[in-house]
C-alpha positions, 0 to 999 in steps of 0.5 A, a space after each residue: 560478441 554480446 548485444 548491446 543493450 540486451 547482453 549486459 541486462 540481468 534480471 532477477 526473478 520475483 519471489 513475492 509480496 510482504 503486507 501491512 494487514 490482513 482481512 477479517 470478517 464483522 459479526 454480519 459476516 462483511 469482509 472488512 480490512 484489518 490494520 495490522 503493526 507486523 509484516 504479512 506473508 500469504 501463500 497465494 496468487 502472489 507467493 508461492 508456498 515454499 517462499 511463503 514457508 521460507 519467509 515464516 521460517 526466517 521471521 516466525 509469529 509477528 516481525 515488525 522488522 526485516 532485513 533487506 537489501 536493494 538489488 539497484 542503486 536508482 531508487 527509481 527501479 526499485 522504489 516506483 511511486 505512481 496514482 493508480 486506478 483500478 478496475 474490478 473486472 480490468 486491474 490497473 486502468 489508470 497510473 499517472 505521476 500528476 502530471 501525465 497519466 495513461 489510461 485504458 481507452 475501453 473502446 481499443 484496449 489500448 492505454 492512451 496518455 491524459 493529463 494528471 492533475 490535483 483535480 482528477 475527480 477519481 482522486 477526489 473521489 478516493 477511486 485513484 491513490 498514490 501507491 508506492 511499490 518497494 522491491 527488495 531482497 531479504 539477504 536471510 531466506 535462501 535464494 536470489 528473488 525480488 520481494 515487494 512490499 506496496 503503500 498508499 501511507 503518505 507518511 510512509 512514502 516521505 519516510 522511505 524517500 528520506 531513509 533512501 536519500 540520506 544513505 545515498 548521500 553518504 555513499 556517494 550514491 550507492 545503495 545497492 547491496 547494503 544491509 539495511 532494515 525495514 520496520 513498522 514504527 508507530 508515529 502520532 498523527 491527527 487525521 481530523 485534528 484528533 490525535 491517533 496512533 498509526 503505523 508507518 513503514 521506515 527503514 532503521 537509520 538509527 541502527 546503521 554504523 557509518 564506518 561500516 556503511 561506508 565500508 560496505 557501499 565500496 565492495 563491488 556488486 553486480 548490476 542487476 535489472 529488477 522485474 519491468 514493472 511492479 506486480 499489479 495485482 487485485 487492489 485489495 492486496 494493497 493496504 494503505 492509510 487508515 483501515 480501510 480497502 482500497 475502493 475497486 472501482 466497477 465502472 458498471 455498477 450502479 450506487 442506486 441499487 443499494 438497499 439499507 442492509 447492505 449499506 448497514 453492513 458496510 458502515 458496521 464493517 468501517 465503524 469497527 475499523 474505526 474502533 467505534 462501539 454501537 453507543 458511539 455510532 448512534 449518537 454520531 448519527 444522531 447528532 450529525 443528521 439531526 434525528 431521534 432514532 437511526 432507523 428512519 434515516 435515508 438511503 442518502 444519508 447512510 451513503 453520506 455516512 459511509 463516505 465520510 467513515 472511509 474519509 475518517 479511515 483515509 486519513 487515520 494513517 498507514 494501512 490497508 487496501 
């Protein structure tokens, strides 16, 4: 006789992550994240080679859409949307809904439960970020897996919510199965109130037939159980608004220990994420600390000037971490 609560689970296995940007490296030799406007897929701690090549053989050079399918009808299995924290050396120490959060107690390693609120000064400080995780299949690559693509963009966050919503709306609630297909659209924004072009992801309403929708959330699928949590790996696979790294956090370190090269480097490395030139950079510093010459500013203010480049990147748009 089956058990129940264990006989009628299925659950299919994880093949691997898709991005949204890729790491390069500045003159000074300074890794720094790329924004990138088409789907990434590495062979790595994620990915194993032969998805990796299935993937690349699927969708060659650089697509800016793939076809998916989402192996559940509950948006909530397959869509998770948490803040989340991380560590260097610990990965996830924090996830919360901003409400209720739950936390690494250092002294047990246990995870114990604390408020979330607006005004949790990691989210202030941009140490927490909302993260949306989406696992899907890709219907065209030979095999049964989950796929799993991860955002920080809020603009991206509100488009999947609506896409996903829209087509539930139509089909009584079902999703599950039906062809779908997930982009990168440019979209205007204007972080700082000026104008900029970033890239979003979004599922492509446009190119659904309604008729066939229709006909497609009446065909029968099994109930599948997607993997229990989504993959929490290193936060700088992640990429999210702006171009900017997710900051890791080490609860260790010291900002004191600093030197003036390397935060040089660092504000090289965000400035050329911004797309600003030497003669833009200088005059901004000028201006903003009131200085003849950029060599005689402080240790503060290279720290200040640092924080609001990855501000500006923040709120640029739809990329990396």
């Amino acid at each position: 006789m089956p058990i129940k609560g264990i006989s009628e689970k299925r659950r299919l296995p994880r093949v691997g992550k898709v991005r949204l940007g890729i790491k390069t490296e500045n003159a000074q030799g300074a890794t720094y994240p790329k924004a990138v406007d088409y789907f990434v897929v590495n062979d790595d701690q994620s990915t194993s080679a032969a998805a990796a090549c299935a993937f690349h053989q699927t969708y060659p050079g650089e697509p800016k859409s793939i076809d998916i399918a989402f192996p559940s009808d509950n948006p909530e299995e397959f869509f998770q949307q948490w803040y989340r924290r991380y560590g260097k050396a610990k990965g996830l120490i924090c996830k919360g809904d901003g409400e209720v959060a739950t936390r690494l107690d250092e002294a047990t390693g246990e995870m114990v439960e604390i408020e979330c609120t607006p005004e949790c000064e990691y989210l202030a400080k941009k140490h927490c970020r909302p993260v949306g995780s989406l696992q899907f299949l890709i219907p065209s690559i030979t095999g049964i897996a989950v796929w799993q693509i991860d955002t920080g963009s809020y603009h991206s966050i509100v488009n999947l919510n609506s896409a996903i919503d829209m087509v539930r709306s139509l089909t009584g609630g079902r999703i599950a199965f039906i062809p779908l297909k997930l982009v990168i659209r440019e979209r205007e924004a204007q972080p700082n109130g000026t104008k900029k072009i970033i890239n979003v992801l979004d599922i492509a309403l446009e190119e659904l037939n309604i008729p066939k929708l229709l006909e497609a959330s009446n065909k029968v699928g099994a109930a599948l159980m997607l993997p229990s949590r989504a993959i929490e790996q290193e936060p700088e696979e992640l990429y999210v608004d702006g171009s900017q790294e997710f900051e890791v956090v080490d609860e260790s370190a010291s900002l004191g220990n600093e030197t003036a090269e390397e935060l040089h480097v660092d504000c090289r490395g965000l400035c050329q994420a911004l797309n600003m030139t030497g003669a833009e950079v200088r005059k901004d510093l000028k201006d903003l600390y009131k200085v003849e010459s950029v060599d005689v500013l402080t240790l503060d203010q290279l720290k200040d000037y640092r924080d609001r480049c990855k501000i500006a990147l923040d709120m640029s748009g739809d990329i990396p971490f």
